[in-house]
C-alpha positions in Angstrom: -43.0 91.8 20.7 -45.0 93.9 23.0 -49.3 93.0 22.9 -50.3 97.2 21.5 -47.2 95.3 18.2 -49.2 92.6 17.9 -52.5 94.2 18.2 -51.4 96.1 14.7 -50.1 93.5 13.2 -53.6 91.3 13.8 -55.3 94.8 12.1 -53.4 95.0 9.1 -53.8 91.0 8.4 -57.6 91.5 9.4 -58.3 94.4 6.8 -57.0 91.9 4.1 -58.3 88.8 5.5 -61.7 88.8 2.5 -59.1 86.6 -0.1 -59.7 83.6 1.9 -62.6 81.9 0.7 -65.5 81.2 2.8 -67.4 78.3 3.4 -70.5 77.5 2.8 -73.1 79.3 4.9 -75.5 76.6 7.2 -78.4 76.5 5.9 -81.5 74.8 7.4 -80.2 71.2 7.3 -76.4 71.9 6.8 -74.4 72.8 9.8 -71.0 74.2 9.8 -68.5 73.0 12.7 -65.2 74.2 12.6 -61.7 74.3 15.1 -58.6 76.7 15.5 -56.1 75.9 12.6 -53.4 74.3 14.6 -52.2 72.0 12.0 -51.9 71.1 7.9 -55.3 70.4 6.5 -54.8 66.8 6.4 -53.9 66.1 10.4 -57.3 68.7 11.3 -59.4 66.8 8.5 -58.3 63.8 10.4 -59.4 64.3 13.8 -62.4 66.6 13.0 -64.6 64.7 9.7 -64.8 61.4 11.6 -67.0 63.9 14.6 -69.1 65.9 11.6 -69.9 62.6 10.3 -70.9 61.1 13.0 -72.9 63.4 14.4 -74.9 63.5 11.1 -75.3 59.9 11.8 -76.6 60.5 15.5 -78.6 63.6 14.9 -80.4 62.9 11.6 -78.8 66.8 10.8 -76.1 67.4 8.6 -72.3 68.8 9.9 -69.8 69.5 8.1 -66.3 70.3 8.8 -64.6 73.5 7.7 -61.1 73.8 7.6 -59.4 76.9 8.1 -56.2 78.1 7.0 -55.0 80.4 9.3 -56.2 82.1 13.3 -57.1 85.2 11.4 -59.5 83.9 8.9 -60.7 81.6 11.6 -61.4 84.5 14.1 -62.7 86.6 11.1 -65.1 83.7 10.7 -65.9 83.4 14.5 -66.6 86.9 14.6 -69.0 87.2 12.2 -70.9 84.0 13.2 -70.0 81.5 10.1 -70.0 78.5 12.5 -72.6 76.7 13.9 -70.8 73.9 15.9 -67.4 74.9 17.3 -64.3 73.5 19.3 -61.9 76.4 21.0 -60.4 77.1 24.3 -62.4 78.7 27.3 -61.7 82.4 25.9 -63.2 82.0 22.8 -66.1 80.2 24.4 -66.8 83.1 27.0 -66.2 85.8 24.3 -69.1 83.8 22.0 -71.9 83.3 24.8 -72.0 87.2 25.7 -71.6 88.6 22.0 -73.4 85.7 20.1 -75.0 83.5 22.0 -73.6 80.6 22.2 -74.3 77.4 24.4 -71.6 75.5 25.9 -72.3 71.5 25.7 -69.5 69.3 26.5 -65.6 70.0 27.4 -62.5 68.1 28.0 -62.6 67.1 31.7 -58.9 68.3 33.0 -58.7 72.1 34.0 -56.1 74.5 32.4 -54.1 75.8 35.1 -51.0 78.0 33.8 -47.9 79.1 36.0 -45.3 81.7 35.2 -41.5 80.6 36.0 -38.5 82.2 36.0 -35.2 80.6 36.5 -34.7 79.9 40.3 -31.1 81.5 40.3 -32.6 84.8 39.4 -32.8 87.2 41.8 -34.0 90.5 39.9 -37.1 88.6 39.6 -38.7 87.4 42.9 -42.8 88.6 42.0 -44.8 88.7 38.0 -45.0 92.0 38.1 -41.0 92.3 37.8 -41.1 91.1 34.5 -42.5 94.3 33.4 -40.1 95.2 30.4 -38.4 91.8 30.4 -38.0 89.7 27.6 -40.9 86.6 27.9 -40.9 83.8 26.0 -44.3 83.0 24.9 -46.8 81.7 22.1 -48.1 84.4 19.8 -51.7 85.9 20.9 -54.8 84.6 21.1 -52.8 81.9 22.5 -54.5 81.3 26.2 -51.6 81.1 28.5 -50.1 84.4 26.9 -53.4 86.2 27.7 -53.1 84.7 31.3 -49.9 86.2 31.5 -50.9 89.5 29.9 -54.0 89.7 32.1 -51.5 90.7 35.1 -50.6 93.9 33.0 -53.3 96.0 32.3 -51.2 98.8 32.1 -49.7 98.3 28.0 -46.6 100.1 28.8 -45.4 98.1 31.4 -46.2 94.8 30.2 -43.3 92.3 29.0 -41.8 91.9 25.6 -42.8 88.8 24.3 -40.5 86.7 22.2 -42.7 84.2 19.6 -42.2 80.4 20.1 -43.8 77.4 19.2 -44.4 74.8 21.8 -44.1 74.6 25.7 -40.4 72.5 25.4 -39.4 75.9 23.8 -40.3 78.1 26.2 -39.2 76.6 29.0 -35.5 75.8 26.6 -35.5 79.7 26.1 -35.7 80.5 30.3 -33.0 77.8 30.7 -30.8 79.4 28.0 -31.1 82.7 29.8 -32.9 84.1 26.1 -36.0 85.1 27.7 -36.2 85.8 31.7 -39.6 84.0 32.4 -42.6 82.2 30.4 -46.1 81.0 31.0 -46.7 76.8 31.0 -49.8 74.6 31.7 -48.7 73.1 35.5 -48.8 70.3 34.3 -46.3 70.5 31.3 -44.0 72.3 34.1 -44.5 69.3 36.4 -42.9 66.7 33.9 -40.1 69.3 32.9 -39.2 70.7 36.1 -39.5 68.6 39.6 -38.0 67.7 42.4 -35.1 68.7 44.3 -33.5 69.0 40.9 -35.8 71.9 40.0 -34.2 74.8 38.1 -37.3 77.0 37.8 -39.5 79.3 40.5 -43.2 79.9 40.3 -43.9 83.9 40.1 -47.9 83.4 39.5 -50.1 80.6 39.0 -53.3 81.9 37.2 -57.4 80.8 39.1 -57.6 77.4 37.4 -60.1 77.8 33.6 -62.5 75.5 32.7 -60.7 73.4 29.5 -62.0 73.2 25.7 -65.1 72.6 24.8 -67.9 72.4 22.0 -70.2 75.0 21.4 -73.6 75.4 19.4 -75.1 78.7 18.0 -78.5 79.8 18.5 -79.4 78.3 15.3 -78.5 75.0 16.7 -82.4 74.2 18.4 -82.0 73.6 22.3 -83.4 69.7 21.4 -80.3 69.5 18.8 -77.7 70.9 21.2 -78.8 67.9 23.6 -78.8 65.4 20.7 -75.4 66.5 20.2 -74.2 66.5 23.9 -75.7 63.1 24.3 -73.5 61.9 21.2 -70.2 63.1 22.4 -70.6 61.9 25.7 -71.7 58.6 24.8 -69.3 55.4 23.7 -69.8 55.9 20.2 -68.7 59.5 20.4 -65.9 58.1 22.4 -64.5 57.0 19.5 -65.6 59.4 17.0 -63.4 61.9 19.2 -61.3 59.7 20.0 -58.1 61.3 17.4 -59.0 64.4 19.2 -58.5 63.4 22.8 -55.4 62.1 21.9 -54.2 65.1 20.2 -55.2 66.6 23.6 -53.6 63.7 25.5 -57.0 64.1 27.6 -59.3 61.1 28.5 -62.8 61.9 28.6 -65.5 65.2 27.2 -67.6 65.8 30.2 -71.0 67.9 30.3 -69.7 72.1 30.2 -71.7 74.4 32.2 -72.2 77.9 31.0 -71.3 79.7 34.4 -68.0 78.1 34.1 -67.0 80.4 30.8 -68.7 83.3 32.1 -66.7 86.4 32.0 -63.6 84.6 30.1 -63.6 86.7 27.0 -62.3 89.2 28.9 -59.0 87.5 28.0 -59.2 89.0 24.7 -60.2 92.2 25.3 -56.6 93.5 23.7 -57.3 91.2 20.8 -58.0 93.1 18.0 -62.1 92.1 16.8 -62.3 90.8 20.3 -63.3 94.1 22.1 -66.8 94.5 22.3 -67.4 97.9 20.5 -65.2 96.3 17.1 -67.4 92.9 17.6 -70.5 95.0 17.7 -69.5 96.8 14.9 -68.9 93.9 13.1 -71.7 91.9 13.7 -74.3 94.9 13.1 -72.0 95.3 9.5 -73.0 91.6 8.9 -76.7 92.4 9.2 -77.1 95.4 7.2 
């Protein structure tokens, strides 16, 4: 499915998005903290309550946790600044600080770094760009390595035609199968899958290296609270408050996140519909009237 598809099938969903319902707006001693939907209600409630509760514990401020159903309602959500406290990838992150001001605090420590392959038997295919019209097999958009692979096609009529999975094994199954011609993996996903003299797959493009996931506060989170906050995360009781979602993560640590690392990145979404800055302005200024 090409991106200008999925771009119109994101703006149908979003003009109906309103049936979800929202969650309670922060007030002055309430904070709201929320994280893509990547899982049933239960698993996210899991990894994210024990960190709302015990930042309340370390702050003296109340967070809670909302949970939401699907990406649509959470970027509806985003968008329109519902969420005080929030935990995305680096896209997300860059697109807050320059349309809402935002403040990155901590992060994951390891650095994304995405490759695109294609099987190293195929000789039609030596460079990115010749997968211009090919079938891909990636995640569904605002998924980050898809927009790293769509960032090497600004041109929407020459870009790939993407082919929906879920999860990296996938992807790389579908280029082995011959149903898609190439993909987009985390290097290090492609490292355990594909080494060696055995390997079976080629590198076309590896993407400049992104800073990983982090937290982020809104402006209505003071500058004293956002360091209360950092300092809990980082110290070893946050350790273990986060410590379901570094395993989900299969990461080790949260390190401190500085803003000129995720400056610029929400120029990933651009072609995400709500993301360009014109609709988010439009948005926003809705919100305030």
């Amino acid at each position: 499915m090409r991106l200008k598809l999925a771009s119109s099938v994101l703006l149908l969903y979003g003009l109906t998005w309103t049936w979800a319902a929202e969650p309670a707006a922060a007030g002055d001693t309430e904070f709201v903290f929320s994280a893509p939907p990547r899982g049933e209600r239960a698993k996210e409630q899991g990894i994210y309550d024990p960190i709302a509760e015990y930042l309340t514990r370390a702050t003296g401020q109340k967070f809670v946790y909302a949970y939401s159903h699907d990406w649509l309602t959470y970027q509806n959500r985003m968008r329109t600044g519902t969420y005080d406290l929030m935990f995305d990838g680096p896209h997300f992150v860059g697109w807050r600080m320059a349309n809402l001001g935002h403040t990155p605090l901590v992060k994951l420590a390891d650095e994304f770094i995405f490759v695109v392959i294609t099987r190293a038997d195929n000789q039609r295919v030596r460079e990115v760009k010749d997968l211009s019209g090919r079938m891909v097999c990636a995640h569904s958009i605002p998924n980050l390595g898809t927009l790293a692979l769509l960032s090497q096609f600004p041109n929407a009529a020459r870009q790939p035609y993407i082919t929906e999975i879920q999860g990296w094994d996938k992807a790389y199954q579908g280029v082995q199968d011959n149903k898609c011609v190439g993909t987009v993996l985390p290097l290090k996903v492609l490292k355990k899958m594909d080494s060696g003299a055995s390997r079976k797959m080629k590198t076309l493009y590896t993407h400049p290296a992104l800073p990983n996931q982090a937290f982020t506060a809104s402006p209505r989170v003071s500058a004293e609270l956002q360091r209360k906050i950092a300092a809990a995360l980082l110290s070893e009781e946050g350790k273990k408050a986060t410590a379901k979602l570094l395993e989900a993560y299969a990461a080790k640590e949260f390190v401190p996140a500085r803003p000129g690392e995720y400056a610029g990145l929400g120029s990933l979404l651009k072609d995400v519909y709500g993301f360009d800055n014109d609709r988010a302005k439009q948005t926003l200024s809705a919100k305030d009237r």
